[in-house]
N, C-alpha and C positions, 0 to 999 in steps of 0.2 A: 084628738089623735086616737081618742081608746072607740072611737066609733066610727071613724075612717078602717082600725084596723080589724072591729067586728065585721065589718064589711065586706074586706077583702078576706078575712079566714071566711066567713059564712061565702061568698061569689066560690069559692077556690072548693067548697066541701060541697055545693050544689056543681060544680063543671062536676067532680069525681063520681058523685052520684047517677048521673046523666051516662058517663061512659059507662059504668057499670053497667046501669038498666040496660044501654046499648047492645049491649057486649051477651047478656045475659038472652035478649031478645034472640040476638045472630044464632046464637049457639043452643037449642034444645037441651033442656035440663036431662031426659029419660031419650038418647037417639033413637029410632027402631033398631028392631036384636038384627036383622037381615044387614043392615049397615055395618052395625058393630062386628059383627062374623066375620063381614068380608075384609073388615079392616085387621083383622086379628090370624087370619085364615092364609098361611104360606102358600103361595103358587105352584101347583102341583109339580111334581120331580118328574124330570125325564124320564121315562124309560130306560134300564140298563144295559149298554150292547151288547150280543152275540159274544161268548166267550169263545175262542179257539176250542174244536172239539177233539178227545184224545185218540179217536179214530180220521184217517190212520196216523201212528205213531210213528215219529221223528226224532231224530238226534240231532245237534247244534251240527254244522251254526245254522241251519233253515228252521224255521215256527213256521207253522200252522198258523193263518189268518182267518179269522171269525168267519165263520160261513154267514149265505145270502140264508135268509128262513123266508120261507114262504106256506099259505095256509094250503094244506089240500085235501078241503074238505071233511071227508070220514075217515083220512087217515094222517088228521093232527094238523102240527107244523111239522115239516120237511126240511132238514139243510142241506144245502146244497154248497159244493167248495171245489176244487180244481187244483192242477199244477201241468204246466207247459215250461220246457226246459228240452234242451239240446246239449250235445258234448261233442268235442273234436277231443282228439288223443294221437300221439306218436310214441311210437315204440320201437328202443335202438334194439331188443332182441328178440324180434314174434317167435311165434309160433311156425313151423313151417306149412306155408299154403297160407299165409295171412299175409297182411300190408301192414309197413311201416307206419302209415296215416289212415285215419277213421276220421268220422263223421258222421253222426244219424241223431235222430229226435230220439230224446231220452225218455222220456215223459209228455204226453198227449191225453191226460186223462182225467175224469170229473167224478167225484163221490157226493154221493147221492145217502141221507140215512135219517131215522128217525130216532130219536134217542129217548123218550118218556114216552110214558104207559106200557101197558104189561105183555104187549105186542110191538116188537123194534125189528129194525133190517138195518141193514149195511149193502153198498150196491159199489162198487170198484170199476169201468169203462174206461175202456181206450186203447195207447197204445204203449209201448213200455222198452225198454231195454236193458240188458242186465250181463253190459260188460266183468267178465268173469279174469283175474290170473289166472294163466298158465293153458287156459281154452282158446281156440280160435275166435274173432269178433264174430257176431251173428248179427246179418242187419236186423234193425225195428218190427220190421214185416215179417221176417222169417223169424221170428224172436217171439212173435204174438202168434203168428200160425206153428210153430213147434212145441209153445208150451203150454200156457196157462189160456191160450185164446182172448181176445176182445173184453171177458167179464175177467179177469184175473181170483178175483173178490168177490164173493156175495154170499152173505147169510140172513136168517131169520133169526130173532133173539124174540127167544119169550122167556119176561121176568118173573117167575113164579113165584118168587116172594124178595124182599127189602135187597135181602144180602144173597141171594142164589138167581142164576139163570142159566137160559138151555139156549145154544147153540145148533144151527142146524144148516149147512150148505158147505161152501168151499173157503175152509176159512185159512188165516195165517198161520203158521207152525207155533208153536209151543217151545221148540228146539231153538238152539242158538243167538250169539250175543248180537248177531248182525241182523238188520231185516232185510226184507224182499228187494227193495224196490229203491233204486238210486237216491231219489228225493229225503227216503229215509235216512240216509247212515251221513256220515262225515267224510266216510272213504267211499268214493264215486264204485271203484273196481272191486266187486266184490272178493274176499280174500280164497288162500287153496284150502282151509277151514271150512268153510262156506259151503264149498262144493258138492262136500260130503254130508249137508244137513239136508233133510225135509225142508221144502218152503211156502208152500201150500198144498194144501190138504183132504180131500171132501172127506166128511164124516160128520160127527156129534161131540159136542162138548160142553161137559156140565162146569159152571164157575159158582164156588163158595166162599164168601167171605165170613170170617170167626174174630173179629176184632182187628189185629195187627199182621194176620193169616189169613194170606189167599190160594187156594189149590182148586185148582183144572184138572180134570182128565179127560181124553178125546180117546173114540173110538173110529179109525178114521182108515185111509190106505197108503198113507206114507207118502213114497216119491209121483204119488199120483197117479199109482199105479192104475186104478177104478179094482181094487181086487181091496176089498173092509178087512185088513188081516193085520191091521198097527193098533199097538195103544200105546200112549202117550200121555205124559202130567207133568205137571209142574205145583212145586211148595214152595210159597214165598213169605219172609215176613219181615216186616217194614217196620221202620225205628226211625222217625222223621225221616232226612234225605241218605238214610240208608236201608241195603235192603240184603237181605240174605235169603238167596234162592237154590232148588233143588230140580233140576230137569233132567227128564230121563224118556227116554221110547226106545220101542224095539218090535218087529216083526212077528207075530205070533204064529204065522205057517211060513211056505218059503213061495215066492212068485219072482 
């Protein structure tokens, strides 16, 4: 018995030897480094999407969606982004000389802007309209050939340093809690407040940021007069999602 069971412990310690050496064979002691990397080396991460850009600026309930980017050549990446939109409206007490019922394209228009390096633009096209309280409607057409024309928006931004830049073409007003342009606000009609504000501008505007303080001043011609006889600013200073600001302009000759 004691050599039948030398026999089988010795059989049973040569099988386990045997797989080992096996085992040892299949599998390289030192793998090459080029394997081992690849095996240790995460799968490179996507690329991050396009964030919504803050020009132009919006109130709820509409956002801005991530602009297309595209490369053009010596002048960067390029975003490009849109908004098409239409309004119908009735009104039980117009204005006299107006209608009861409207209808017209509200927006037909594409921004066009470069937003890094120390040379940027903004580019605003299309078509627009900017139903008013207490004013008669004014179609689309006559709405774009009376006011702001086809480009509405366009300037050049050179950033001269981290936290300062310089402004230069026909840019958005400084003035008031509302903005230009339907798409923007919450309230489609702009209010009889409204009326009385600048809303685009041509001139110059310098922007400073000082930590939790931001101030503008624009040297610019008001209601679009083309006569450079306004200036205008704004002091603001931001405390997480609040903000305390100071806007003021006024006519420095009379036109």
């Amino acid at each position: 018995m004691r050599n039948i069971r030398a026999a089988i412990l010795l059989a049973g310690s040569l099988a386990m030897a045997t797989a080992a050496n096996a085992q040892t064979a299949a599998t390289p002691a030192n793998p090459p480094a080029a394997e081992t990397a690849a095996a240790q080396t995460p799968p490179p991460a996507a690329p991050p999407a396009p964030a919504a850009l803050p020009s132009p600026s919006i109130t709820g309930p509409l956002a801005g969606l991530p602009p297309a980017i595209f490369d053009a050549g010596p002048f960067g990446k390029i975003a490009v982004n849109g908004i098409l939109d239409g309004l119908g409206m009735w009104t039980g007490n117009h204005v006299p000389g107006d209608n009861n019922t409207q209808a017209a394209l509200s927006n037909g228009q594409v921004f066009i802007q470069k937003t890094d390096g120390w040379f940027q633009f903004y580019l605003q096209a299309g078509a627009y309209d900017l139903p008013d309280l207490g004013v008669p409607f004014l179609a689309t057409d006559k709405t774009v050939s009376n006011l702001y024309g086809p480009v509405p928006v366009a300037y050049l931004k050179l950033q001269a340093g981290k936290n300062t830049s310089i402004l230069v073409g026909q840019l958005p007003t400084l003035i008031g809690a509302e903005y230009t342009f339907t798409f923007e606000n919450m309230n489609i009609a702009r209010g009889l407040l409204w009326n009385q504000e600048t809303a685009v501008s041509r001139g110059i505007q310098v922007n400073q940021t000082m930590g939790k303080v931001t101030a503008s001043l624009s040297w610019n011609d008001g209601f679009y007069s083309n006569r450079y006889s306004w200036l205008s600013g704004s002091l603001a200073y931001a405390n997480g999602p609040h903000t305390v600001a100071f806007v003021a302009g006024g006519n420095a000759g009379k036109s």
